[in-house]
Phi, psi and omega in degrees: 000133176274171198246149183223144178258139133237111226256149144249139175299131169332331229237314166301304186319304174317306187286315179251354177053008180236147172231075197256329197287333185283293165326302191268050115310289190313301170303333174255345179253000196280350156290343200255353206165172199262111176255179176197143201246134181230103149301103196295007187259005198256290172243175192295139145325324221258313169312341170267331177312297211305314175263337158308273201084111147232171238246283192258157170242152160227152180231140169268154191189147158254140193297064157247312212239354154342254174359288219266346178296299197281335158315296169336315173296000000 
């Protein structure tokens, strides 16, 4: 089964503290595949790339946080 990450950028987090667009992404594709939502205020990004694997990645973005989504990439 692939595995899929889903990231919000740091910059996102602060302003808005939820991860409700992603969580129902997550809830909808978890048939198809193993997912995981990573708050980047929670652990380092590389520990999760690192233990996770995941096949795909997704980065969420506003054009405002656009910059730091592609740095994060």
């Amino acid at each position: 089964m692939r595995k899929l990450l889903l990231l919000q950028p740091p910059s996102l987090t602060r302003v808005h503290r939820g991860l409700y667009n992603l969580a129902a992404l997550a809830t909808y594709v978890e048939g198809f595949c193993e997912v995981r939502v990573h708050d980047s205020t929670d652990a380092a990004l590389e520990t999760c790339l690192i233990d996770f694997q995941p096949h795909i990645v997704g980065i969420t973005s506003y054009t405002v946080t656009y910059g730091e989504s592609i740095e994060q990439m």
